[in-house]
Backbone and ligand atoms as CSV (ligand in chain L), in Angstrom:
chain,resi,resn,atom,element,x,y,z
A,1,UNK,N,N,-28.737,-35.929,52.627
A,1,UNK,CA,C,-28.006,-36.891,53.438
A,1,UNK,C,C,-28.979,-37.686,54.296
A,2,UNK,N,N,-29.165,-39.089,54.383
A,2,UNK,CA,C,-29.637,-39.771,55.087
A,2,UNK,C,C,-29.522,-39.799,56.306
A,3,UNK,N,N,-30.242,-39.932,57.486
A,3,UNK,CA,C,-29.729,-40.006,58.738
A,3,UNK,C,C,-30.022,-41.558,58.885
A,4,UNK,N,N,-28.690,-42.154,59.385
A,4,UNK,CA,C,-28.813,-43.212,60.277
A,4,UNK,C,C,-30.062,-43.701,60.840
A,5,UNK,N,N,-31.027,-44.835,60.996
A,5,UNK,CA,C,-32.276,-45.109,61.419
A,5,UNK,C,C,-31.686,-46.520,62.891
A,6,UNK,N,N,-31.759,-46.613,63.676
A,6,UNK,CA,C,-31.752,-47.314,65.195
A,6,UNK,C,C,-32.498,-47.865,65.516
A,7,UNK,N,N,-32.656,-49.153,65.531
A,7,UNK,CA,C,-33.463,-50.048,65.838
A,7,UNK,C,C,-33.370,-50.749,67.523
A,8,UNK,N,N,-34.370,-50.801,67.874
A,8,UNK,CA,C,-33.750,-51.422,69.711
A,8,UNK,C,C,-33.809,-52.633,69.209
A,9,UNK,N,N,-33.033,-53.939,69.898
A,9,UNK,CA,C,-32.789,-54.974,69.770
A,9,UNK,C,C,-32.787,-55.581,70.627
A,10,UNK,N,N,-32.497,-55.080,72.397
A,10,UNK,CA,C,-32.336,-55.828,73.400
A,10,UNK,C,C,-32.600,-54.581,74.425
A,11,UNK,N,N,-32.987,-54.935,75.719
A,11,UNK,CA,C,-33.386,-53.897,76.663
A,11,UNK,C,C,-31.783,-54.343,77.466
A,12,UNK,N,N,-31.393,-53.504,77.886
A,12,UNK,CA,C,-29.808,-53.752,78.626
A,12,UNK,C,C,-30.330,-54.784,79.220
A,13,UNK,N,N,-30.781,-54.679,80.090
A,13,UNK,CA,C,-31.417,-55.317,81.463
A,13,UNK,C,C,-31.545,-57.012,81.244
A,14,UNK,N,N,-31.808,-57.060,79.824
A,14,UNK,CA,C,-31.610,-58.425,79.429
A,14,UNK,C,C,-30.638,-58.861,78.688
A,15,UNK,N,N,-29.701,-58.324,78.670
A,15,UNK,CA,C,-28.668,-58.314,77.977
A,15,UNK,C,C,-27.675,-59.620,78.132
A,16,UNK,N,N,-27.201,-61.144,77.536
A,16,UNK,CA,C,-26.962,-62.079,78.058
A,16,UNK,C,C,-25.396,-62.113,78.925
A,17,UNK,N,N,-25.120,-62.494,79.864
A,17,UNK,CA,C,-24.069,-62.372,80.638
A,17,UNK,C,C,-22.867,-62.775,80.236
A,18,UNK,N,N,-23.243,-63.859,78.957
A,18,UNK,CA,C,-22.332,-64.108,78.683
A,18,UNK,C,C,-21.224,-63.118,77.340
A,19,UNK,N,N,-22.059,-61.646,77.113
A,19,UNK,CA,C,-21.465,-60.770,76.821
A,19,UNK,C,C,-21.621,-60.807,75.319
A,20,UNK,N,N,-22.488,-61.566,74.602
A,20,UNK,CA,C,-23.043,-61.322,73.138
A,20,UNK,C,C,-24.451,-61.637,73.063
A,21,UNK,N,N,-25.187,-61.097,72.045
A,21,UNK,CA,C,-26.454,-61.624,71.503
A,21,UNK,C,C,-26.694,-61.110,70.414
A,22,UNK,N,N,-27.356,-62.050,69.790
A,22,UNK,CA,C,-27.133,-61.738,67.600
A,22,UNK,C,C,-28.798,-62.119,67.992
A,23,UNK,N,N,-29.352,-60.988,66.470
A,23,UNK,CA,C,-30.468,-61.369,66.089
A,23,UNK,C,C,-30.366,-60.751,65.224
A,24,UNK,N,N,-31.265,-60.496,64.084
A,24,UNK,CA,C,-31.931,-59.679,62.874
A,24,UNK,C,C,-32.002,-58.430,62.716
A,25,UNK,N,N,-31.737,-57.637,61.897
A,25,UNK,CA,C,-32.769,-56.403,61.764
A,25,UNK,C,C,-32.521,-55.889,60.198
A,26,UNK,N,N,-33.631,-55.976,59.794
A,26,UNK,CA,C,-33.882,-55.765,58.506
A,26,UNK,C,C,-32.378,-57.062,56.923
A,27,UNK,N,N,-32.701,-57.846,57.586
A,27,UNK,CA,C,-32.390,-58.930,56.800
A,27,UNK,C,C,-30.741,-58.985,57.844
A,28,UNK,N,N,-29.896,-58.390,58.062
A,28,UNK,CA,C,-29.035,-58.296,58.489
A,28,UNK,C,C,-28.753,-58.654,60.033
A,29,UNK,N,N,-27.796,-59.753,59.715
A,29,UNK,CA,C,-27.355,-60.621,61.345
A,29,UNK,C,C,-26.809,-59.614,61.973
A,30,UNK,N,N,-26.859,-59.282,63.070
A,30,UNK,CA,C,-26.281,-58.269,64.059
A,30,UNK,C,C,-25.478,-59.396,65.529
A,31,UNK,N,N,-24.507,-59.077,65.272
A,31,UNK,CA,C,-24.062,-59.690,66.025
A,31,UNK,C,C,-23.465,-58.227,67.520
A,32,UNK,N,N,-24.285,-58.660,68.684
A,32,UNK,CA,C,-24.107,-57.446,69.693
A,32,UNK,C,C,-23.400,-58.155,71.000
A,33,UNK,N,N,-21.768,-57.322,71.111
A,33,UNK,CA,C,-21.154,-57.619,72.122
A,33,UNK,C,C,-21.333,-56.208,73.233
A,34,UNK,N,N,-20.552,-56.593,74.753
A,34,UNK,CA,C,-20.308,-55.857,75.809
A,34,UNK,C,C,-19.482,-55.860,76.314
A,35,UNK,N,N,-18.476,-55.099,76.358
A,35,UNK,CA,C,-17.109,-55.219,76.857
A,35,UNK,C,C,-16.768,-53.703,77.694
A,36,UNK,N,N,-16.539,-54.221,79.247
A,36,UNK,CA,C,-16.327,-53.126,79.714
A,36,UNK,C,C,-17.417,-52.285,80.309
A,37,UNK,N,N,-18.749,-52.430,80.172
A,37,UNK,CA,C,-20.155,-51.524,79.942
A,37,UNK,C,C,-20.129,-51.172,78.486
A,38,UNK,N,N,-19.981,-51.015,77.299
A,38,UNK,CA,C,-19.796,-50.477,76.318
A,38,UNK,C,C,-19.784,-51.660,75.159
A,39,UNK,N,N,-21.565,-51.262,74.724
A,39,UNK,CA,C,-21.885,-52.327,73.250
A,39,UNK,C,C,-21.244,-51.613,72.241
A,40,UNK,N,N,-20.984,-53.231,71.344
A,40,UNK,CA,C,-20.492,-52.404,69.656
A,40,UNK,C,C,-21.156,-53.848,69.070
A,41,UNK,N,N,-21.594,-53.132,67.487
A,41,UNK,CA,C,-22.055,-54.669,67.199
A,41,UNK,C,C,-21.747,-54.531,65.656
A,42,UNK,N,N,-21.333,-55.640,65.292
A,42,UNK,CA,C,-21.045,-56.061,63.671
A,42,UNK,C,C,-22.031,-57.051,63.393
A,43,UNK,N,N,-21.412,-57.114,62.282
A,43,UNK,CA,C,-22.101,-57.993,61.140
A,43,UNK,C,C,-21.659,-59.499,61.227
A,44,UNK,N,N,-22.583,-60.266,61.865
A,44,UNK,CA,C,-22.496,-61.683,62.215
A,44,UNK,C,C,-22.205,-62.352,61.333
A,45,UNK,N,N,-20.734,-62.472,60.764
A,45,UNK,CA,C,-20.521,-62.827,59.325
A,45,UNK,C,C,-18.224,-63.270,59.234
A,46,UNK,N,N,-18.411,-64.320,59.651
A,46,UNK,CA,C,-17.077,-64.279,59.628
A,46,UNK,C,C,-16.644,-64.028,58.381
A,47,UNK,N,N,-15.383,-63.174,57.801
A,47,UNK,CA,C,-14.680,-62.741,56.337
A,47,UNK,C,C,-14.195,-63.770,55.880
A,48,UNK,N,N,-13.756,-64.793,56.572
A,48,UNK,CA,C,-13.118,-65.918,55.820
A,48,UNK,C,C,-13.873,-66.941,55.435
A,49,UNK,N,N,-15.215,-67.693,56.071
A,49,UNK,CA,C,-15.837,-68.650,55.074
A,49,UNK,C,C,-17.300,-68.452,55.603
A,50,UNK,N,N,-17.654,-67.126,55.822
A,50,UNK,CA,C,-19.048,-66.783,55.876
A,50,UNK,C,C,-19.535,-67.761,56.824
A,51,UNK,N,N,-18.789,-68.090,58.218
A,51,UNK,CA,C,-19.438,-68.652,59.511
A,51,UNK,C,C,-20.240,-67.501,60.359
A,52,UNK,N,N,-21.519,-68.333,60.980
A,52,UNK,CA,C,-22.100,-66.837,61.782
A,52,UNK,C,C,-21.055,-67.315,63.697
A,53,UNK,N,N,-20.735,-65.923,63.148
A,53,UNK,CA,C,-19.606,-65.806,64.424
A,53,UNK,C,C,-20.454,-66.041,65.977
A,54,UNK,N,N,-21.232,-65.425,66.290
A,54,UNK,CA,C,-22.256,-65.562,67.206
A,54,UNK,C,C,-22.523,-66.766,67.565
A,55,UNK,N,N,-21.827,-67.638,67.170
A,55,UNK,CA,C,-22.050,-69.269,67.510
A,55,UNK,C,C,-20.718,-69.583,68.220
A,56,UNK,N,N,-20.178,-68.915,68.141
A,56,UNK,CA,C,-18.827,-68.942,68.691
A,56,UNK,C,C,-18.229,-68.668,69.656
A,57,UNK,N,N,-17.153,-69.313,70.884
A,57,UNK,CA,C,-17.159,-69.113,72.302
A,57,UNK,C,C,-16.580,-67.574,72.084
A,58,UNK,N,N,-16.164,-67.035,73.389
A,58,UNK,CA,C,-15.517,-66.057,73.573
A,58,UNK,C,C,-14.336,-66.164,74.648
A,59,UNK,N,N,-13.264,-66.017,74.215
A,59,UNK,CA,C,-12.012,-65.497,75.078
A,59,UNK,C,C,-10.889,-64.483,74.879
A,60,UNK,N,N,-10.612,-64.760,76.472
A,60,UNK,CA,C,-9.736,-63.026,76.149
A,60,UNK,C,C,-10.037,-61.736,75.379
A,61,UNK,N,N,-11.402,-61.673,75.710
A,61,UNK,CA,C,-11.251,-60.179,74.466
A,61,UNK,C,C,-11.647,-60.223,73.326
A,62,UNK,N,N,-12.184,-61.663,73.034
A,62,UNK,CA,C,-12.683,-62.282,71.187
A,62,UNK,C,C,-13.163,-63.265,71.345
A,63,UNK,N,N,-14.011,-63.373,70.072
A,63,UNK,CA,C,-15.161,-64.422,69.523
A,63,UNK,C,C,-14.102,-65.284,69.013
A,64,UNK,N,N,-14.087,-66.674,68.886
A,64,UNK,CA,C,-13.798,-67.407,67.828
A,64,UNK,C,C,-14.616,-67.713,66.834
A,65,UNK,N,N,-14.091,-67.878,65.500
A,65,UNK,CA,C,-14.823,-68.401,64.464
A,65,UNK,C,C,-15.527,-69.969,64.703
A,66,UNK,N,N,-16.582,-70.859,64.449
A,66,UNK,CA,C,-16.778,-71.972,65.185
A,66,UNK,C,C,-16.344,-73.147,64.194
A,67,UNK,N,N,-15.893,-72.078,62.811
A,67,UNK,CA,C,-15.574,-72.853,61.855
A,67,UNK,C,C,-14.383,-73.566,61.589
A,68,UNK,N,N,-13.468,-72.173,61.602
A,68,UNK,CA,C,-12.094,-72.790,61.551
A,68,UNK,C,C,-11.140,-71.693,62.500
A,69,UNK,N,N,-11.830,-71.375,63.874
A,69,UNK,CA,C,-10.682,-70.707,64.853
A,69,UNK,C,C,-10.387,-69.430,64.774
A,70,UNK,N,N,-10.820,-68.508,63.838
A,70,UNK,CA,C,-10.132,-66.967,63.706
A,70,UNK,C,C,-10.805,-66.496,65.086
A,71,UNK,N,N,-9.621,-65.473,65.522
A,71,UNK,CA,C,-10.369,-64.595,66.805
A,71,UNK,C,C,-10.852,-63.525,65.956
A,72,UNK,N,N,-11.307,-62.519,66.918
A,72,UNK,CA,C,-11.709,-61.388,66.399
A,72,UNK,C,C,-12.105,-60.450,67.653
A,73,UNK,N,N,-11.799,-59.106,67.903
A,73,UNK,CA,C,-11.654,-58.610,68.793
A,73,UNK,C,C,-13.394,-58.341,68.825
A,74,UNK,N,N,-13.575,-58.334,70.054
A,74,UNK,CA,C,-14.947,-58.329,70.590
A,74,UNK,C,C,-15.515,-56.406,71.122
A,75,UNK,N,N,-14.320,-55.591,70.574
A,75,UNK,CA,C,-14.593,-54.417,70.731
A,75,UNK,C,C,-14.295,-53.762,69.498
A,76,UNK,N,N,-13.412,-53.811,68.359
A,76,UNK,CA,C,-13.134,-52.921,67.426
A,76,UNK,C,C,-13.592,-53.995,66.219
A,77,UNK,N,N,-13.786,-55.378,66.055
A,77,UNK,CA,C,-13.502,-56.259,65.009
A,77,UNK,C,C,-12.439,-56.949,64.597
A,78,UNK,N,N,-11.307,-56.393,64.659
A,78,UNK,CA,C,-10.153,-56.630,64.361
A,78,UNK,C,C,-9.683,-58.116,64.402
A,79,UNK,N,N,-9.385,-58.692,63.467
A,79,UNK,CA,C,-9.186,-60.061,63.305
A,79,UNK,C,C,-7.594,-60.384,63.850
A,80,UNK,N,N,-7.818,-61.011,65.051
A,80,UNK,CA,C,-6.383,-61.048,66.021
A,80,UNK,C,C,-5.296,-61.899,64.564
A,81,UNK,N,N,-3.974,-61.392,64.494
A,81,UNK,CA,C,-3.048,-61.799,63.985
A,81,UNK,C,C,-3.241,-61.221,62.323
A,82,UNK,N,N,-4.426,-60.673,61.774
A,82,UNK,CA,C,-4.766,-60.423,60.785
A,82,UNK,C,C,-4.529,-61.142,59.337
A,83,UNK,N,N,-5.024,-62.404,59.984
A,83,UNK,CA,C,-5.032,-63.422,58.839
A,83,UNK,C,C,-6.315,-62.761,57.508
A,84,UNK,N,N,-7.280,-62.276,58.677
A,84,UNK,CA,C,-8.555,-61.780,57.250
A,84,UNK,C,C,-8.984,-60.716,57.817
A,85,UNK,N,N,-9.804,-60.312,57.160
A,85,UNK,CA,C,-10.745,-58.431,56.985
A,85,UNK,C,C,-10.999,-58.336,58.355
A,86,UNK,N,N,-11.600,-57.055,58.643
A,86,UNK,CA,C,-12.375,-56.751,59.980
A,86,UNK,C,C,-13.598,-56.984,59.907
A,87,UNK,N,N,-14.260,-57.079,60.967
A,87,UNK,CA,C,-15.651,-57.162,60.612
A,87,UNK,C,C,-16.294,-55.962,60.816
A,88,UNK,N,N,-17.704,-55.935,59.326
A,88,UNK,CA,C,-17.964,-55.012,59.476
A,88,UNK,C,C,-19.035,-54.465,60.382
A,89,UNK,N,N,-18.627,-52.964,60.701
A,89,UNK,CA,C,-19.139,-52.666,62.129
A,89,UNK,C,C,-20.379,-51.655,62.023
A,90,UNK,N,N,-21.334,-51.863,63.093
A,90,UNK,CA,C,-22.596,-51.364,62.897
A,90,UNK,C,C,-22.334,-50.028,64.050
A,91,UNK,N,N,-23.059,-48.903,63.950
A,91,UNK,CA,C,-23.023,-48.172,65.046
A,91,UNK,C,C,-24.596,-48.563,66.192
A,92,UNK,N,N,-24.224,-48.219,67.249
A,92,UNK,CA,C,-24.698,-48.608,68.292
A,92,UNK,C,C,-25.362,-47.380,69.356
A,93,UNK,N,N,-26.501,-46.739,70.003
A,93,UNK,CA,C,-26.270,-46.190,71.144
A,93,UNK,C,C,-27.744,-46.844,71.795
A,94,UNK,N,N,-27.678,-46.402,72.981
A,94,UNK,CA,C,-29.073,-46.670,73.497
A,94,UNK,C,C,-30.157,-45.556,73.828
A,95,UNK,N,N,-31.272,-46.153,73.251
A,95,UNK,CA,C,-32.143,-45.545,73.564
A,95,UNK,C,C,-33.809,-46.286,74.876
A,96,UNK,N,N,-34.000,-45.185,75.157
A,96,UNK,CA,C,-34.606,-45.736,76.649
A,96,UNK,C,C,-34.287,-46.817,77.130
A,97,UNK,N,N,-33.000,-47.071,77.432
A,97,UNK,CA,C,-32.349,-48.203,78.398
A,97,UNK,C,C,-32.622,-49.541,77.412
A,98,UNK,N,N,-32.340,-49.422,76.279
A,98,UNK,CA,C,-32.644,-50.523,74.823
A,98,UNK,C,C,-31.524,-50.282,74.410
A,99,UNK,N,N,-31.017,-50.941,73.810
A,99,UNK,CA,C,-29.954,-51.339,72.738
A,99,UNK,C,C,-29.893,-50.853,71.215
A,100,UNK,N,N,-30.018,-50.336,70.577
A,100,UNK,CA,C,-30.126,-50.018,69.477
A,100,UNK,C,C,-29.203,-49.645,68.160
A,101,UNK,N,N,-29.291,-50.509,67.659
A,101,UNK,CA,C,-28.156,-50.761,65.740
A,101,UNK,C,C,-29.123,-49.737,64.749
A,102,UNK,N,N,-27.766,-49.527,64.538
A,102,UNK,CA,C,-28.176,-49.311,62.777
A,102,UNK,C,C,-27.218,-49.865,61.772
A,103,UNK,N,N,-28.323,-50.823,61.170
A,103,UNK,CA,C,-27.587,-51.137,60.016
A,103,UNK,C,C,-27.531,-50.489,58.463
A,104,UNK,N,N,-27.246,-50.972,57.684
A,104,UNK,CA,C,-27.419,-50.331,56.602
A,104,UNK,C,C,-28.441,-50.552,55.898
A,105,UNK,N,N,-28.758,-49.155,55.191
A,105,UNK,CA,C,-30.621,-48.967,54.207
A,105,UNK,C,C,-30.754,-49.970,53.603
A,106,UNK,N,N,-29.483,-50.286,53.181
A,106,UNK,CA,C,-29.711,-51.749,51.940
A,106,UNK,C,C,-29.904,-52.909,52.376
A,107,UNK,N,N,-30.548,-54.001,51.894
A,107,UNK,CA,C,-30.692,-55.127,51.668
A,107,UNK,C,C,-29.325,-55.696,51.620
A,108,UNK,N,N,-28.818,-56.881,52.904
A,108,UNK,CA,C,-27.415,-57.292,52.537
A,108,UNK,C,C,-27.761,-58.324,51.409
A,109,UNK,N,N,-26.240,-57.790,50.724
A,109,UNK,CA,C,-25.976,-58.925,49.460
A,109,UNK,C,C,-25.482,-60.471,49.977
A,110,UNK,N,N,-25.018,-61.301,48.941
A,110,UNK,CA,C,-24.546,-62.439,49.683
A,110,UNK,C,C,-23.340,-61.976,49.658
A,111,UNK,N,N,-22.912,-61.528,50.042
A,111,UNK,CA,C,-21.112,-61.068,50.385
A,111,UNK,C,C,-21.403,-60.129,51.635
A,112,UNK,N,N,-22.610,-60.423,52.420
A,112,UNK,CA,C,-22.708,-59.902,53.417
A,112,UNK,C,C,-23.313,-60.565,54.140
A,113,UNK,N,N,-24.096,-62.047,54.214
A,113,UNK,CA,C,-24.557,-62.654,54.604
A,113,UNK,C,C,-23.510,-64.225,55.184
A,114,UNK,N,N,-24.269,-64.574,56.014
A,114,UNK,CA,C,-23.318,-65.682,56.839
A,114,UNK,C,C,-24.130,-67.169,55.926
A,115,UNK,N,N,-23.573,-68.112,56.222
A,115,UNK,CA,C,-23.769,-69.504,56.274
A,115,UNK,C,C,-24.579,-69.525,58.091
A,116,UNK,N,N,-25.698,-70.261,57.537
A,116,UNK,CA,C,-26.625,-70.740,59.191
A,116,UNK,C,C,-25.743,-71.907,59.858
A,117,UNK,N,N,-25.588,-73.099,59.443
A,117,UNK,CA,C,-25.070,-74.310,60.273
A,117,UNK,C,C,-23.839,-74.213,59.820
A,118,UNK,N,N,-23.486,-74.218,61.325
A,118,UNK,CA,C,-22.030,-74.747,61.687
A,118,UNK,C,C,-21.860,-75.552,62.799
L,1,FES,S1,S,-15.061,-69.286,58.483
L,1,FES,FE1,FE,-14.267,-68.206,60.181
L,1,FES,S2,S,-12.179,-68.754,60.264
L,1,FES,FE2,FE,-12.949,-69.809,58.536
């Protein structure tokens, strides 16, 4: 059995106020929210036309898509009204006051990858 591998991504301390920050790790967009004190981070990849969500404002509780409007809950994924999929979700804990994902061993496919401009 593989164990999970955790990458730091952000030191809390810099963590942006405005309650997300997406970057890379190992080919894979990480898109990292904070809600409450408590990060969770998915896959920067809207389900419906492969927009990177992370470009997208936040209200009430969710990202919008910047493409065409889907919310999406900014703590579980959950696509408000459930027009499309959840997004998929990375596990998260911190290590020495860092941020740290794990994504998956694999190489994302393009059915896991976003569109850049929107
Ligand atoms: S690409 Fe996100 S709602 Fe269409």
């Amino acid at each position: 059995m593989n164990e999970a591998v955790f990458t730091p991504i952000v030191a809390e301390a810099d963590f942006p106020q405005d309650g997300k920050f997406a970057t890379s790790v190992s080919g894979w967009n990480v898109l990292l929210t904070k809600v409450d004190g408590v990060y969770h981070a998915f896959n920067d990849r809207c389900p419906h036309a492969a927009s990177m969500l992370s470009t997208g404002r936040i209200r009430r509780g969710h990202i919008m898509c910047p493409l065409h409007g889907a919310m999406f809950s900014l703590v579980t994924g959950v696509c408000a009204g459930g027009g499309y999929k959840d997004l998929r979700r990375f596990d998260v804990r911190i290590e020495h006051r860092h941020v740290a994902v794990a994504v998956p061993p694999t190489t994302p496919g393009m059915d896991d990858l976003a569109i850049k401009a929107v």
